[in-house]
Z-matrix of the N, CA and C atoms (Angstrom, degrees):
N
C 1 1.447
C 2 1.522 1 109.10
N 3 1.264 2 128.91 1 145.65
C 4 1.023 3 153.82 2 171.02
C 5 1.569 4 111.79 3 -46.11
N 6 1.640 5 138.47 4 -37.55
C 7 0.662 6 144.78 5 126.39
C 8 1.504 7 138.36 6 -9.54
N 9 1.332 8 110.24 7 -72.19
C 10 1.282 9 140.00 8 137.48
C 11 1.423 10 118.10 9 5.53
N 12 1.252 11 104.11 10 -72.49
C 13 1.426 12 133.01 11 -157.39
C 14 1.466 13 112.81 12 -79.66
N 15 1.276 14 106.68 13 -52.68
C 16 1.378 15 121.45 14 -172.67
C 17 1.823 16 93.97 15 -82.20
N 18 1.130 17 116.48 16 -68.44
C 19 1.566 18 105.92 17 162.24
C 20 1.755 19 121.93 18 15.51
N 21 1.498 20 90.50 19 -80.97
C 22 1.766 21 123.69 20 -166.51
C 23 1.618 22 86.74 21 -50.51
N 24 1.327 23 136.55 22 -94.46
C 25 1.128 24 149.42 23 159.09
C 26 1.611 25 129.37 24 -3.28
N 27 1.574 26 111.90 25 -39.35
C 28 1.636 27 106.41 26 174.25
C 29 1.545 28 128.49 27 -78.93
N 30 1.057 29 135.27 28 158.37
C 31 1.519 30 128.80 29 174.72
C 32 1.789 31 114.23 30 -70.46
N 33 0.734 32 164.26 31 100.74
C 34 1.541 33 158.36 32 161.95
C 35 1.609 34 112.41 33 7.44
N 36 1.356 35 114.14 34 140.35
C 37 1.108 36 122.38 35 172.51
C 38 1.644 37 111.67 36 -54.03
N 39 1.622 38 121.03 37 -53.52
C 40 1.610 39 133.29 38 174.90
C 41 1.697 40 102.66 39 -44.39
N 42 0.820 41 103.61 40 -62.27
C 43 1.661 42 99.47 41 -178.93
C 44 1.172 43 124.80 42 -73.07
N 45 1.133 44 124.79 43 -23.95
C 46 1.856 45 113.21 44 151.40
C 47 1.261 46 99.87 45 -76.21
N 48 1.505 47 150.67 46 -59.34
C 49 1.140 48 128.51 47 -176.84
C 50 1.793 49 122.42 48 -36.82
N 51 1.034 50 112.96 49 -35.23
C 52 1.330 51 126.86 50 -173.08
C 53 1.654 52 115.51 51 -95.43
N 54 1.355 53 106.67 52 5.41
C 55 1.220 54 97.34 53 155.13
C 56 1.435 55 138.50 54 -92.63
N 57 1.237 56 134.45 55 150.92
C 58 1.700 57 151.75 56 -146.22
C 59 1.387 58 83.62 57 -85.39
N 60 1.460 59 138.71 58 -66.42
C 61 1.510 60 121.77 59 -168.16
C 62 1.508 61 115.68 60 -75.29
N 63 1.352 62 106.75 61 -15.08
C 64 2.191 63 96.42 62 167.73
C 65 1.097 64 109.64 63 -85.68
N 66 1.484 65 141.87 64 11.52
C 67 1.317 66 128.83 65 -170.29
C 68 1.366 67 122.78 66 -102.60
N 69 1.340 68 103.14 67 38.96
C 70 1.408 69 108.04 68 -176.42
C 71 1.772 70 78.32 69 -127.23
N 72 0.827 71 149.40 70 22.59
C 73 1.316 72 151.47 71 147.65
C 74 1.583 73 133.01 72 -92.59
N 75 1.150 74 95.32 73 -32.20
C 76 1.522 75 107.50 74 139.54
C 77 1.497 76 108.48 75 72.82
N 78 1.437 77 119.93 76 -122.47
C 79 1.605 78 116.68 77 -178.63
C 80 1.487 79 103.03 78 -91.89
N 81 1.253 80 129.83 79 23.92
C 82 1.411 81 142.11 80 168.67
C 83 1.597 82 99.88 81 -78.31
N 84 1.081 83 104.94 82 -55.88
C 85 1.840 84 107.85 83 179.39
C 86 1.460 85 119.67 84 -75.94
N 87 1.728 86 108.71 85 10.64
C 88 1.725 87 98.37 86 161.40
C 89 1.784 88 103.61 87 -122.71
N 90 1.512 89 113.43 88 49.62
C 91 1.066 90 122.41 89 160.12
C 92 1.697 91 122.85 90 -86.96
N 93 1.267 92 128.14 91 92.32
C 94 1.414 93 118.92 92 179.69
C 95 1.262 94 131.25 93 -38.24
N 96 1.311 95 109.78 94 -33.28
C 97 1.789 96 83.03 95 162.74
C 98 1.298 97 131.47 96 -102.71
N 99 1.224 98 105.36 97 55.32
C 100 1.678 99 125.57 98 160.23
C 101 1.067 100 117.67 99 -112.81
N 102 1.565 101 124.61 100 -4.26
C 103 1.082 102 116.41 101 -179.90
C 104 2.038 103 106.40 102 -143.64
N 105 1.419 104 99.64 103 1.93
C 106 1.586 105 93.90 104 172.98
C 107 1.391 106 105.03 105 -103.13
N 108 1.367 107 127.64 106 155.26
C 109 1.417 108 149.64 107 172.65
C 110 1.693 109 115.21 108 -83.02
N 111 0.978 110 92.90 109 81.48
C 112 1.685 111 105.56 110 -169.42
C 113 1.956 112 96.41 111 -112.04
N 114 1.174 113 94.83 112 161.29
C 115 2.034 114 97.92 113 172.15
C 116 1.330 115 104.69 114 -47.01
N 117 1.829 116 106.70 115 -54.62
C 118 1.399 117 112.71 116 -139.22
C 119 1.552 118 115.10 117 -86.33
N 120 1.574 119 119.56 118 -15.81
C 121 1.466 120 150.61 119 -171.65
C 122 1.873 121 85.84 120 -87.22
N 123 0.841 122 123.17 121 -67.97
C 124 1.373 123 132.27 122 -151.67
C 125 1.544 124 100.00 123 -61.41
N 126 1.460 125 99.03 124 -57.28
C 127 1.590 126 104.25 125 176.50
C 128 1.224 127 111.24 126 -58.77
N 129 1.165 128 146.85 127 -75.75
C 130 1.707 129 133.83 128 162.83
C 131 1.426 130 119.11 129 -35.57
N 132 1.426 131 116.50 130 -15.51
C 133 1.799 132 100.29 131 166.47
C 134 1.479 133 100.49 132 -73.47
N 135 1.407 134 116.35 133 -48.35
C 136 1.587 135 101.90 134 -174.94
C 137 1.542 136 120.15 135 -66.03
N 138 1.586 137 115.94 136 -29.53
C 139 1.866 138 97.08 137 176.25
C 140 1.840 139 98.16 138 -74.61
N 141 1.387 140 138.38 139 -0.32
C 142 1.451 141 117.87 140 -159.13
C 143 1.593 142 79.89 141 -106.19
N 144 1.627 143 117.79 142 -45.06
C 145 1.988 144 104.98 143 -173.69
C 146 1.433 145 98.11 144 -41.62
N 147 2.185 146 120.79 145 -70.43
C 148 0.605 147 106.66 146 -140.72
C 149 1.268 148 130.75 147 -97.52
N 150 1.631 149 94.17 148 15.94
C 151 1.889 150 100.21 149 162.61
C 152 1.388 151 115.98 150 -77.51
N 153 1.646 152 113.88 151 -29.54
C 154 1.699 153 103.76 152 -173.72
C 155 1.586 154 110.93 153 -75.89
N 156 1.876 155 106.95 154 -20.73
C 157 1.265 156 101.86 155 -178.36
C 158 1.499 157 121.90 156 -65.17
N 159 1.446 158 114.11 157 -26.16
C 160 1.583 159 105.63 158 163.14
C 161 1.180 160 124.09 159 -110.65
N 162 1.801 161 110.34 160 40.53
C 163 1.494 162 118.03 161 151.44
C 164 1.549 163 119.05 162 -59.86
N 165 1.147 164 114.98 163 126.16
C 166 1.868 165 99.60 164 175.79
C 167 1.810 166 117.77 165 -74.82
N 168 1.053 167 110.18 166 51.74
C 169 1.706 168 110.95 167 -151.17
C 170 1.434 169 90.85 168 -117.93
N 171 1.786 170 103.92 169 163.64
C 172 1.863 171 101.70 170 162.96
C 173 1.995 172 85.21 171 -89.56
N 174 1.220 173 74.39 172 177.89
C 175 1.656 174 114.01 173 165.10
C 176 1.791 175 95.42 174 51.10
N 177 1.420 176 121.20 175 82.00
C 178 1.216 177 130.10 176 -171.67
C 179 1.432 178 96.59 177 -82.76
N 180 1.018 179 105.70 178 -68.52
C 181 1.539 180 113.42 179 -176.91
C 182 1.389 181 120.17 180 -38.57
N 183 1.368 182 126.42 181 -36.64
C 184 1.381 183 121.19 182 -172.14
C 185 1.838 184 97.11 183 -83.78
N 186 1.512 185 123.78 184 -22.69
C 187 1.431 186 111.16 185 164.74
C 188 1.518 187 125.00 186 -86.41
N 189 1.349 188 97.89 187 1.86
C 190 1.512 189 96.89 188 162.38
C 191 1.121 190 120.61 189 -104.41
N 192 1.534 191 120.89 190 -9.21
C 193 1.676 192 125.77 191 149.78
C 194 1.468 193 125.02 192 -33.47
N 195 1.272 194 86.60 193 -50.54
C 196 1.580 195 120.88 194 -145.81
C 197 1.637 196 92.35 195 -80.86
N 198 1.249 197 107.38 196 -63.30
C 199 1.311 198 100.19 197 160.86
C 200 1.435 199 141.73 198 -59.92
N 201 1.067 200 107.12 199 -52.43
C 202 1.869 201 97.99 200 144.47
C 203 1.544 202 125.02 201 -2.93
N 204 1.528 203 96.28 202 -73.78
C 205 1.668 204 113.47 203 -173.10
C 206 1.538 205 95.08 204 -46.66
N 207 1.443 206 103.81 205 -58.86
C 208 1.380 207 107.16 206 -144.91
C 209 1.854 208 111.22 207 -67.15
N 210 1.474 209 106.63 208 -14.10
C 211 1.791 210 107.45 209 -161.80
C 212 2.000 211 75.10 210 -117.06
N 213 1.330 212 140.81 211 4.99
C 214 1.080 213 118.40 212 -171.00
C 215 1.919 214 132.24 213 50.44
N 216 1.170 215 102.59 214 43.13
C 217 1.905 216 131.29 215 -164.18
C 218 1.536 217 89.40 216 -101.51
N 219 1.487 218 100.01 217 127.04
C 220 1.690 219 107.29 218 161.05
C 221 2.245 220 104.84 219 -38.35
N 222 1.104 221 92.80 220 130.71
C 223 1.281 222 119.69 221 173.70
C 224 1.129 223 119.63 222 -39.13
N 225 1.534 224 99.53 223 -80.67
C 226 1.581 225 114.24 224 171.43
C 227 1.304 226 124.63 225 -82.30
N 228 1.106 227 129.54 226 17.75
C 229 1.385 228 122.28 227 158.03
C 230 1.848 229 110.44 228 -105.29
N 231 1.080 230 97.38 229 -8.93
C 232 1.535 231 122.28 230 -179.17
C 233 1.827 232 92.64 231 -63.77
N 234 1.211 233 102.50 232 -61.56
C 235 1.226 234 114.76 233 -143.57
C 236 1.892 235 106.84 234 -93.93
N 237 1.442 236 89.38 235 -9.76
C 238 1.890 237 102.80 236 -158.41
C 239 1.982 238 72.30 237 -91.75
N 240 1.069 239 140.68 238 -61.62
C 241 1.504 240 144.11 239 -143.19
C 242 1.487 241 106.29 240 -66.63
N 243 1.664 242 121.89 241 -13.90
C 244 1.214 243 122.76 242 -179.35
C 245 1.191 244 108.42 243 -83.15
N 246 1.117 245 139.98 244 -1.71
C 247 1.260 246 140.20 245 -176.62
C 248 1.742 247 102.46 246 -91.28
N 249 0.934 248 113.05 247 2.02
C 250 1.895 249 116.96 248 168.71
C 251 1.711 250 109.70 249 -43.73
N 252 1.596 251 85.02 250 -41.15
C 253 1.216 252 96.42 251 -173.00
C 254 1.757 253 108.35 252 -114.55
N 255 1.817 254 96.05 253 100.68
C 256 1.773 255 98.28 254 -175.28
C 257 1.405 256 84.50 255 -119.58
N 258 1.386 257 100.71 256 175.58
C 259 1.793 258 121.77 257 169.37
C 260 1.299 259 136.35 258 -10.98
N 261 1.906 260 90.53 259 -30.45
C 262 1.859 261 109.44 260 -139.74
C 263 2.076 262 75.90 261 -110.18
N 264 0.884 263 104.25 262 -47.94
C 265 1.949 264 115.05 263 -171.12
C 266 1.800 265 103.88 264 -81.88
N 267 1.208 266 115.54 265 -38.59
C 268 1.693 267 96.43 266 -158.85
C 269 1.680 268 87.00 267 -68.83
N 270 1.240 269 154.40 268 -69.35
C 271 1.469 270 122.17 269 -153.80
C 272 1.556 271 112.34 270 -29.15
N 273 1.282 272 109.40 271 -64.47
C 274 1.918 273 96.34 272 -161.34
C 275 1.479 274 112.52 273 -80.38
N 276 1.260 275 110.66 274 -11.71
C 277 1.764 276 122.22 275 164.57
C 278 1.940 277 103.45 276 -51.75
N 279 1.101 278 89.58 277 -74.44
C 280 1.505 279 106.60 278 -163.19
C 281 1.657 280 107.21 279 -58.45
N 282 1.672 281 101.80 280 -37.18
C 283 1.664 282 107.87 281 -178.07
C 284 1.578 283 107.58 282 -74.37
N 285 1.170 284 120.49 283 -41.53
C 286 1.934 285 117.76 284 153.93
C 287 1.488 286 106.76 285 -48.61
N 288 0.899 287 165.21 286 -127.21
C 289 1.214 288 165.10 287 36.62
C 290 1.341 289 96.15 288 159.38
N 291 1.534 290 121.64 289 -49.10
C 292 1.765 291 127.56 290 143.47
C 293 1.258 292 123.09 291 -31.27
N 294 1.344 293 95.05 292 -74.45
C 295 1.985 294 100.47 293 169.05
C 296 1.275 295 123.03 294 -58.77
N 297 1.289 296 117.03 295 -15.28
C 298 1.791 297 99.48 296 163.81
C 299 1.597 298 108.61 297 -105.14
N 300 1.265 299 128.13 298 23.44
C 301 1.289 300 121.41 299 -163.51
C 302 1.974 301 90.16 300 -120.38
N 303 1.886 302 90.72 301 -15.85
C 304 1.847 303 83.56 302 -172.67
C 305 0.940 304 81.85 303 -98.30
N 306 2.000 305 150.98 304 -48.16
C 307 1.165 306 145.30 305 -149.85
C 308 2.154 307 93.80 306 -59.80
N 309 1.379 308 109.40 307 -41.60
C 310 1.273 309 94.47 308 -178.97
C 311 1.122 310 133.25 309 -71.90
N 312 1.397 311 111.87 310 -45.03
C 313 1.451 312 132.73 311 164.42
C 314 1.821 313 118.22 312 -57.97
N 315 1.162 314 106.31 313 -21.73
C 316 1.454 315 117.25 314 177.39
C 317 1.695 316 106.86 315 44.78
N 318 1.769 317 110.19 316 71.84
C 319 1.557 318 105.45 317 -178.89
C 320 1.637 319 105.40 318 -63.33
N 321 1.471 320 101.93 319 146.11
C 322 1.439 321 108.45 320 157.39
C 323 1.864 322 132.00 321 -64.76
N 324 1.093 323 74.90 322 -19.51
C 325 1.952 324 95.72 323 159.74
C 326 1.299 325 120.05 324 -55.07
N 327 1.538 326 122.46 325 -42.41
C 328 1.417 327 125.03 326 -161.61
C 329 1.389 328 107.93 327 70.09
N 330 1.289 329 106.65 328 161.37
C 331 1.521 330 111.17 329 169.25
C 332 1.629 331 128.97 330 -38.42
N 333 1.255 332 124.55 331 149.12
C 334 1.157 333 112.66 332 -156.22
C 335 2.211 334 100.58 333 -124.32
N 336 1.023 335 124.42 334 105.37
C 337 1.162 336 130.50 335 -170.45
C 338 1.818 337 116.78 336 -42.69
N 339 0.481 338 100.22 337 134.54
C 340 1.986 339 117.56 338 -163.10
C 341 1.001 340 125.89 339 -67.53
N 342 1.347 341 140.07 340 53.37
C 343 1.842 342 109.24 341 -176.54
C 344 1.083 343 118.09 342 -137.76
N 345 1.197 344 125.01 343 147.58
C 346 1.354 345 153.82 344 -132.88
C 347 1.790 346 107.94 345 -87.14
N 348 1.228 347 119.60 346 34.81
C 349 1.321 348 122.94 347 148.77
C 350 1.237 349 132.60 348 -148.24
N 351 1.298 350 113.94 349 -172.76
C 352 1.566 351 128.95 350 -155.46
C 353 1.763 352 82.39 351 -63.90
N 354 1.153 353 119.50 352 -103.93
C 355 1.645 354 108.65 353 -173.49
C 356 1.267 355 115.12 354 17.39
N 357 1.455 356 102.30 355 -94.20
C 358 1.562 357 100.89 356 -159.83
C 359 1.769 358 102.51 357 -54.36
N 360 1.297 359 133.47 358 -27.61
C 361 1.459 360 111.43 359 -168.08
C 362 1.743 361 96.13 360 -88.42
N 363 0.938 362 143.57 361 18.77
C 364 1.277 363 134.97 362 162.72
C 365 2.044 364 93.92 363 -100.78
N 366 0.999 365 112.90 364 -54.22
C 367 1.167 366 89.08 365 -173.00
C 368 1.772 367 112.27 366 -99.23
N 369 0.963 368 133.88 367 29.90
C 370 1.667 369 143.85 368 146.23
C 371 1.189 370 123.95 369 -96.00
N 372 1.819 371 123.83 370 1.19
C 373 1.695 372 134.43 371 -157.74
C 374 1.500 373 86.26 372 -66.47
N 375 1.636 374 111.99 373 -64.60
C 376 1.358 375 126.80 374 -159.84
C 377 1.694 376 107.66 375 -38.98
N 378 0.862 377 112.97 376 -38.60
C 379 1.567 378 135.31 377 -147.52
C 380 2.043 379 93.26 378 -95.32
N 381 1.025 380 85.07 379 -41.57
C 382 2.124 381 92.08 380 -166.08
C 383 1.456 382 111.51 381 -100.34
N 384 1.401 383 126.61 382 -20.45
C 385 1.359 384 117.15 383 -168.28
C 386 1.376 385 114.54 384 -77.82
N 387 1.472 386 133.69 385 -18.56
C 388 1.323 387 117.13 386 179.58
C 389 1.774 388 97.41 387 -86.49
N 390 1.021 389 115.61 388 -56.26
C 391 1.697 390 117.47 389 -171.81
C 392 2.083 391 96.01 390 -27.25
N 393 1.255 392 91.65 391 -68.09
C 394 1.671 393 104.45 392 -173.98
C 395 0.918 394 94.43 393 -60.25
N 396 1.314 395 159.52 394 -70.31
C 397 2.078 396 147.09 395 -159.56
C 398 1.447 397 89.50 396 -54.79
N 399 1.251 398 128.92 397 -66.00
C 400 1.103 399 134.99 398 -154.31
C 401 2.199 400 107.03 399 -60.87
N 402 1.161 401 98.77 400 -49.07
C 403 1.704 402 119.16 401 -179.70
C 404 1.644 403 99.02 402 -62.90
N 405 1.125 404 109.02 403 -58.30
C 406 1.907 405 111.30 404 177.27
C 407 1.118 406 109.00 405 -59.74
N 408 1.405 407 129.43 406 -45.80
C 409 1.527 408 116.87 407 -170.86
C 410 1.310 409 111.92 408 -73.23
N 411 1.565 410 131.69 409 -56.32
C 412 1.320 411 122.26 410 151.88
C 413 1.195 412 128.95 411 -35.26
N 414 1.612 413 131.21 412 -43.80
C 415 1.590 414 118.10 413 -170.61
C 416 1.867 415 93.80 414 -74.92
N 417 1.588 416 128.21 415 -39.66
C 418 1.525 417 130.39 416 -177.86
C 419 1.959 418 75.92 417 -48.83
N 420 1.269 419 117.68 418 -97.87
C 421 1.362 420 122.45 419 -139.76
C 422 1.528 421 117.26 420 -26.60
N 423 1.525 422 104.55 421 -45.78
C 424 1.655 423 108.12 422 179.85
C 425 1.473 424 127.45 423 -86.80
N 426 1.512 425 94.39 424 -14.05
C 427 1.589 426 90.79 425 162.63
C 428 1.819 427 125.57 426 -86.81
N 429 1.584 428 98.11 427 -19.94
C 430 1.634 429 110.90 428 164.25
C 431 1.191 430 115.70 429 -43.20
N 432 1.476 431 98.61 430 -57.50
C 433 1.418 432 117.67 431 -167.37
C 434 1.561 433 113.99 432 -78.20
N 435 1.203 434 129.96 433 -24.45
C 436 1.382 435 126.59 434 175.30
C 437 1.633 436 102.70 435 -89.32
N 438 0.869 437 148.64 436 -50.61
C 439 1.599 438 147.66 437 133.21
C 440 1.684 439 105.62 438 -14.41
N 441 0.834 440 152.39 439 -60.30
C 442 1.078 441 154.29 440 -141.39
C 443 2.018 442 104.81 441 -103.09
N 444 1.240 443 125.88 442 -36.04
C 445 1.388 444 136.67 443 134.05
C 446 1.591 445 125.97 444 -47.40
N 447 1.640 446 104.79 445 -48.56
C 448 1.755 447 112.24 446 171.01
C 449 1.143 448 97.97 447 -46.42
N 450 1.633 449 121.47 448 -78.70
C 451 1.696 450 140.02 449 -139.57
C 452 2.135 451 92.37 450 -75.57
N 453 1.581 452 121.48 451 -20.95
C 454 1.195 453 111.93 452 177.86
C 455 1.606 454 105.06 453 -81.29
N 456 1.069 455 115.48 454 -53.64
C 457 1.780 456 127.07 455 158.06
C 458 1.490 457 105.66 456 -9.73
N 459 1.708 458 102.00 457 -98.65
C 460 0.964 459 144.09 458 -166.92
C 461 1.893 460 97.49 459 -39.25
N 462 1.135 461 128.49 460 -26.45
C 463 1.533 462 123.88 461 -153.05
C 464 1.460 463 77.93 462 -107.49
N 465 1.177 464 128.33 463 -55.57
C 466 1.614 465 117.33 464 -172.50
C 467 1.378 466 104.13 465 -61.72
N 468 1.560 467 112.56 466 -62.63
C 469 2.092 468 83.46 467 -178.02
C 470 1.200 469 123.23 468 -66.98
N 471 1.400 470 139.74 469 4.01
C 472 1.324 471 128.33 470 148.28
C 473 1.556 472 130.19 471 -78.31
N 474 1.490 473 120.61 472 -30.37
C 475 1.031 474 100.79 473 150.97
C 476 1.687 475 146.42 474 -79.78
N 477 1.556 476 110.92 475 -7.19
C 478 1.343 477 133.96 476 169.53
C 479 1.982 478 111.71 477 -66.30
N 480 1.782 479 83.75 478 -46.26
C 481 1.540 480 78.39 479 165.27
C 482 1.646 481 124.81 480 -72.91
N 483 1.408 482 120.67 481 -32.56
C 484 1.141 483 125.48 482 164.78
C 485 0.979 484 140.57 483 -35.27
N 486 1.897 485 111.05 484 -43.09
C 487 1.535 486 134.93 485 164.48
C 488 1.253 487 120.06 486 -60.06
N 489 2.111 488 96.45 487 -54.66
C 490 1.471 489 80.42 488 176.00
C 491 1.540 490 133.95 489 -61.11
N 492 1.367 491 95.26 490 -46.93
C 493 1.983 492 101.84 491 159.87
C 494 1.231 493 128.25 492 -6.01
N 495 1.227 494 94.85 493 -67.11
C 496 1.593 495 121.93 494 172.02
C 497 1.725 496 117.51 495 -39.50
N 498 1.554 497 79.15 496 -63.60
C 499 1.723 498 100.46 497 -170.31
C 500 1.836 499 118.40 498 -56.48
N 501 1.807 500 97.25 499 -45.05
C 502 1.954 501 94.84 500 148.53
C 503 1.017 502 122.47 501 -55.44
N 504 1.201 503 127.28 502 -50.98
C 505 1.721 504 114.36 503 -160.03
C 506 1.710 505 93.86 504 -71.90
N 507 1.412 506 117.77 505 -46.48
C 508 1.509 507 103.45 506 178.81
C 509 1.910 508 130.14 507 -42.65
N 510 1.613 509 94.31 508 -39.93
C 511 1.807 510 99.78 509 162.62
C 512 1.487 511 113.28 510 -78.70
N 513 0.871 512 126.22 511 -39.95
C 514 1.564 513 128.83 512 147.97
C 515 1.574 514 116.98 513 -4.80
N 516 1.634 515 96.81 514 -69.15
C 517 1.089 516 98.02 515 -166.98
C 518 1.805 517 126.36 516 -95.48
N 519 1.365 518 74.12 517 -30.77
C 520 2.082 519 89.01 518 155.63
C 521 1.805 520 117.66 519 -46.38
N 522 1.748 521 112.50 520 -40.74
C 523 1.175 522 109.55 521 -168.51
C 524 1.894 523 115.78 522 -106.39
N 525 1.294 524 102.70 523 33.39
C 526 1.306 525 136.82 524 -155.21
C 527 1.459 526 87.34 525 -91.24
């Protein structure tokens, strides 16, 4: 079960409760569905991880907290899915996500030539930040949302298949 799985993998409810930097959250973190594995929690952890993960912002994680609270989304899967986007992934994440944000927006700039240091992104910000806000928030929104249909999908035919499972071995065993 799906449950199961994700289970093995999360940190405990006691130990995020008991940590020194969540405790300014207070009776926010003894809300159950932040921390039970339900269809409907799970499916909104994945559109809330994976919209903040292609936020172009620092401190992703604390707006996918935040959001958490606010849509009531398992916690830690909220917060574990932003990491899609680490060190090693946000260049070609973020550099896609540009190109469809200018292909839509169609800057009068034209494409803007690429390279991989501090320079050019201090002096190309002016030029790149709406294409990219604009490209991240759309590619986050539709990948939330197609994730968030998958993991609702995906949880009903596994437990439908589960039942039925069940439901053979039960004549199974009746005609035993």
């Amino acid at each position: 079960m799906p449950r199961k799985l994700i289970k093995k993998y999360m940190p405990d409810e006691e130990s995020l409760k008991a940590n020194r930097h969540l405790s300014w959250l207070g009776a926010y973190l003894h809300d159950p569905n932040l921390w039970h594995l339900t269809r409907k929690s799970v499916s909104r952890a994945f559109f809330v991880g994976l919209f903040c993960a292609f936020l172009p912002i620092p401190l992703q994680m604390l707006v996918a907290a935040v959001l958490a609270l606010a849509v009531r989304s398992n916690l830690a899967i909220s917060i574990g899915l932003v990491w899609l986007t680490n060190p090693v992934t946000m260049p070609p994440i973020f550099y896609c996500t540009y190109l469809i944000g200018d292909a839509i927006l169609g800057s009068p700039n034209g494409p803007v030539a690429f390279e991989l240091s501090m320079e050019w992104l201090s002096s190309s910000i002016s030029v790149i930040w709406w294409p990219l806000l604009f490209g991240s928030v759309l590619c986050g929104l539709i990948f939330g949302f197609l994730f968030y249909l998958g993991i609702n999908w995906f949880w009903i035919w596994h437990v439908g298949r589960s039942w039925r499972q069940r439901h053979v071995l039960r004549k199974e065993r009746r005609y035993k």
